[in-house]
Structure formats: structure tokens, C-alpha cells
N, C-alpha and C positions, 0 to 999 in steps of 0.2 A: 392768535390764529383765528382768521373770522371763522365762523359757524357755514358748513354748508348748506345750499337751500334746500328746503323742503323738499321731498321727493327724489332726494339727492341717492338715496343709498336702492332706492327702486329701480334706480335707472341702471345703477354697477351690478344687482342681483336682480334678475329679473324672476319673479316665483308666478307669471303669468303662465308659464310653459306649461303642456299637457305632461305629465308623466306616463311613459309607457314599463305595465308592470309583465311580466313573464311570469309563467306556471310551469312548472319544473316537475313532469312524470315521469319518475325514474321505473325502471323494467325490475324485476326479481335478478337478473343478470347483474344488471350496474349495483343493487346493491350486496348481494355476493361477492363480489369481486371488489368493493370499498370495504367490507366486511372483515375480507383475507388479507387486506395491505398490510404489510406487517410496520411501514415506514407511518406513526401516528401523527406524525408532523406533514407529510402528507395528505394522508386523509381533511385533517386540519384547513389545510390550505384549499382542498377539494371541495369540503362542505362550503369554507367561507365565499370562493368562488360562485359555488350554485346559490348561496342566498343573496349575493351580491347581483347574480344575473336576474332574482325573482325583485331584486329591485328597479329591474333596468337596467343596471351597467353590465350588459356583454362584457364588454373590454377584448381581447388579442383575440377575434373571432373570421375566421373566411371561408368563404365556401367550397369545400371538394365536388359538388357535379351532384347531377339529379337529387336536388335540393336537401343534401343534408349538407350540413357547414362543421366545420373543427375548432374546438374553442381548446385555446394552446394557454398550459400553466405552465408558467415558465418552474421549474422546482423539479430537484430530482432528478431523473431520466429524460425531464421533458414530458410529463403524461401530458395527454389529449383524451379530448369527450367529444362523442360525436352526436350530431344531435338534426332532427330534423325541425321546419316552424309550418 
């Protein structure tokens, strides 16, 4: 199998892109209320989400109206964070 050319693996990943990072201030509410969850697999899932979003990946995110938007984790009940930017 020949060798692909140079520059070859730059062109399938591109690491030229700007990353956008999020900062995540949570209220004494939100963490009370992560605090009482009694589901720890949950919480789990909740933390991994918000550090996933201080990465950039939003992921399942849209907007309810006068600019706060719903970030939907699928798990459980369904829980949702509501959040403004």
C-alpha cells in the first residue's frame, strides 16, 4: 500500500480551527439541588455534561425565548439545565 502524501493526515483533521471554550457559573440553587440528587449516576452524567460544555461541546441544546436556551440530558426523567450566554 503506497504511503500517503505529506500533509495528507492535515487535510482529514483539520487542528487549524479556533476552539470556543465556555465558563460555567453555577448559582448556590443549581448546586443544592445537584447536591440532593439522590440518583448518583445522574449527577455523574450532569457533572460530565457541564465539563464537556466548558470544553465547547454544547451538544442537544435550543433555545426557549428571551435568551436563555435548554440543554436536554437525555438520562432519567429527562433532566434539563437552563441557562443563559
Amino acid at each position: 500500500m503506497p504511503s500517503p502524501p505529506s500533509g495528507f493526515l492535515h487535510l482529514l483533521y483539520d487542528t487549524s480551527y479556533n476552539k470556543i471554550m465556555h465558563t460555567i457559573l453555577r448559582s448556590a440553587t443549581f448546586d443544592r439541588w445537584l447536591g440532593r440528587l439522590r440518583d448518583r449516576q445522574a449527577v455523574s452524567r450532569i457533572v460530565a455534561r457541564l465539563l464537556a460544555v466548558e470544553g465547547g461541546h454544547l451538544g442537544d441544546v435550543r433555545p426557549v425565548g428571551s435568551g436563555v436556551s435548554e440543554m436536554r440530558i437525555q438520562y432519567g426523567p429527562g433532566y434539563r439545565i437552563y441557562f443563559i450566554t
